[in-house]
C-alpha positions, 0 to 999 in steps of 0.5 A: 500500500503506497502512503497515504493521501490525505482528502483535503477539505476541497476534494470536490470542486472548490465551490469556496466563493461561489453564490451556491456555497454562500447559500449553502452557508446561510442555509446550514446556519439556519439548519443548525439552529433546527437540527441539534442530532442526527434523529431531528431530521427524520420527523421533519422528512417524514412531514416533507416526503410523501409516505411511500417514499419516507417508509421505503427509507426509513422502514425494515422488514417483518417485526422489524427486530434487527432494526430495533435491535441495532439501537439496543446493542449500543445501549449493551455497552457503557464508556469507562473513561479516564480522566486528568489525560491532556486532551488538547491535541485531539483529531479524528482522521483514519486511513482507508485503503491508502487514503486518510479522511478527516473522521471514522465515519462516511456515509451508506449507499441508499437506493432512489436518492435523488427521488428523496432529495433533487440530486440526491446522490450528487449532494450526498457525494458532494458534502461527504467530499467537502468535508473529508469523508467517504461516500458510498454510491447505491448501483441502486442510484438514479444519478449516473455514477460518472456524473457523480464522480465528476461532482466528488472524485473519490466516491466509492460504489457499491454493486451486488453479484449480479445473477448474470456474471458476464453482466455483473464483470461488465459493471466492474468495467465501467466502474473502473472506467469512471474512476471507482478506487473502492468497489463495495460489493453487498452479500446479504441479498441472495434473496428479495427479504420480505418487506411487508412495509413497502407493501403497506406504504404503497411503494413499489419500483418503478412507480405507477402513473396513477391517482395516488402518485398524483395525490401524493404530489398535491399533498406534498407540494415541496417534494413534488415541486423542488425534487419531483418536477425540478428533476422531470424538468432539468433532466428528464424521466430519471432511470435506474442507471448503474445496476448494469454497464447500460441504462436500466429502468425508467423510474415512473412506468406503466408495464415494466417490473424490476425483477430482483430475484435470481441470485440463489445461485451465486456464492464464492465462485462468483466473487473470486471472479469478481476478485480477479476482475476488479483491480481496486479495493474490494470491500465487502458489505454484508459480513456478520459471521466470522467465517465468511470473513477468514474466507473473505481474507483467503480470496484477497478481499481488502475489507469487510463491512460488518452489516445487517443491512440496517435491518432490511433484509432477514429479520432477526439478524444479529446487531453487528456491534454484537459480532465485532470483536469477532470478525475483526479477529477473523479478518487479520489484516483486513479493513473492518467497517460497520453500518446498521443503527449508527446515530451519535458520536458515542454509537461510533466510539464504541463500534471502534472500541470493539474492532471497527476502523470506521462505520456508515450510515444511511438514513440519516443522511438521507433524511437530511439531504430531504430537508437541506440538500447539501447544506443539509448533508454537511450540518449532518457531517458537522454534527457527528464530527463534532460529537466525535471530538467531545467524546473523545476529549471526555472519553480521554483520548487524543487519537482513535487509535487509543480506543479499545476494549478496555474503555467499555463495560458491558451494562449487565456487569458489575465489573470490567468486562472483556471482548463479548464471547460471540461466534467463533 
């Protein structure tokens, strides 16, 4: 691995003195007197955008057990802080794959983003390079993902086996054309999970022409003037762009169906080929048990995120804080990430503390680039950035690199208490 390289505060297009950066600023300062945590941003999503759309985003599958079980994971653990430490020399950078960022943190790949907010995954991409941190792009985006490189060069992608392996290698060609260093392939959907809540919501992909979309324009005239129409407008009918090399569906149409199914068939075979295709960082996203990850090592994966898919997929899956330890353990040499319920400074801390390098997260971001677009974005960024630091100073470490399992006590204990025993 050659040194690392820094990502500047401009690695995006500078936009310093420009009248958009001006009112990005204006408008973040008025985010900032109305937003104090990530969770204020859902509520006020959930008023801007119609329900199909805020349930698709903020919904999980059956019980929703993995999704609750996500948040209750981090409340398991407490800190066990040491004091009188000169904190005054505290930063928060980390390296990933040859490229250090500004925090341990960046933001998950999330379908249909530009359908939540104009330009979603532009303005997501955008804020997530400004200031310094990574981003992963959804294959599932209605932005081609060379004009969202264009916007923040560094932006990684994210793509899942595809059932038609010649297919799936011609994707890794393009994104290797459009300059993709980190290729983030998702592992957990061998199947379409059972998400009854789409149903109830009314969601479906590619939406219908009918009564209720028109209902769901006029009730919702902020969404349908400033994300909707602006988008038909400016750039025409959006269409699923980057599931394969070529164009994929049309969002809104009256006879096509995106099929989802016919990954049953596809295991390590697949990947190993995948492997031997893609000549950047590989990263795999789904990993919980320690033994896909030993295995995952042995075929030359470069990192791993430890996912429950935010609860989306099989219902009952266990929290990834939960199996850290272990995989960390499993995956040597490799990056250990995390997603699934991350919402505050501490949520990370302690995800590091337990083997993580950095963690993602999804939702949020989402709901925030819904009410304020970029500027939203970045007050997001600014907010967990800023609890980070505050934790850190009061946790009495300078670097992440001093975080470990000895600054956590698990809340049944009456004592110090060691890594969790998990699977082995």
């Amino acid at each position: 691995m050659t040194a690392a390289a820094t990502v500047p505060a401009n690695a995006a297009p500078a936009h310093a003195d420009t009248p958009r950066s001006q009112r990005a600023a204006r408008q973040q300062q008025r985010l900032a007197r109305r937003f104090l945590s990530l969770d204020d941003f859902e509520p006020a999503a959930q008023r801007r955008l119609p329900r199909p759309l805020f349930g698709y985003v903020a919904g999980a599958t059956e019980t929703n057990a993995s999704l609750q079980g996500n948040r209750e994971a981090f409340a398991q653990w407490q800190f066990v802080p040491r004091v009188l430490v000169n904190v005054s020399a505290r930063e928060q950078s980390v390296e990933l794959f040859g490229r250090r960022y500004e925090a341990p943190f960046g933001i998950a790949p999330m379908g249909i983003s530009a359908l939540t907010a104009y330009r979603g995954d532009i303005v997501q991409a955008r804020a997530a390079a400004q200031a310094g941190v990574p981003m992963v792009l959804s294959s599932s985006a209605l932005i081609r993902m060379e004009d969202v490189l264009a916007e923040a060069p560094g932006t990684w992608f994210q793509a899942y086996l595809a059932r038609d392996l010649d297919a799936g290698l011609a994707l890794v060609d393009r994104v290797a054309k459009a300059g993709v260093d980190v290729l983030v392939i998702t592992v957990d959907s061998a199947v379409v999970p059972n998400r009854e809540n789409n149903a109830r919501n009314g969601f479906k992909t590619p939406l219908r022409p009918d009564l209720r979309l028109l209902w769901d324009g006029l009730t919702h005239p902020r969404w349908a003037l400033g994300t909707f129409l602006r988008t038909l407008v400016r750039h025409g009918m959006p269409h699923f762009e980057n599931v394969e090399a070529g164009r994929g569906a049309p969002l809104v149409a009256k006879d096509v169906t995106r099929d989802f199914s016919g990954r049953e068939h596809l295991d390590w075979d697949a990947l190993k080929l995948m492997r031997q295709r893609w000549r950047g960082a590989l990263v795999l996203k789904g990993i919980c048990h320690p033994q896909d990850a030993r295995r995952a090592r042995e075929l030359g994966v470069d990192g791993v995120i430890v996912s429950n898919h935010g609860g989306r997929q099989l219902d009952g899956t266990v929290s990834p804080l939960r199996v850290l330890p272990a995989v960390a353990e499993a995956a040597g040499s490799m990056t250990v990430m995390a997603d699934s319920g991350f919402r505050r400074g501490t949520d990370v801390l302690k995800a590091l503390a337990l083997g993580a390098k950095s963690v993602f997260i999804g939702r949020p971001m989402n709901h925030a680039a819904a009410i304020g677009g970029e500027a939203g974005v970045a007050h997001a960024i600014a907010l967990l950035k800023s609890e980070i630091r505050a934790d850190m100073g009061l946790l009495g470490v300078n670097h992440l690199a001093e975080i470990g399992p000895e600054l956590l006590s698990r809340r049944q204990d009456r004592c110090l208490s060691t890594i969790p025993e998990t699977l082995g």
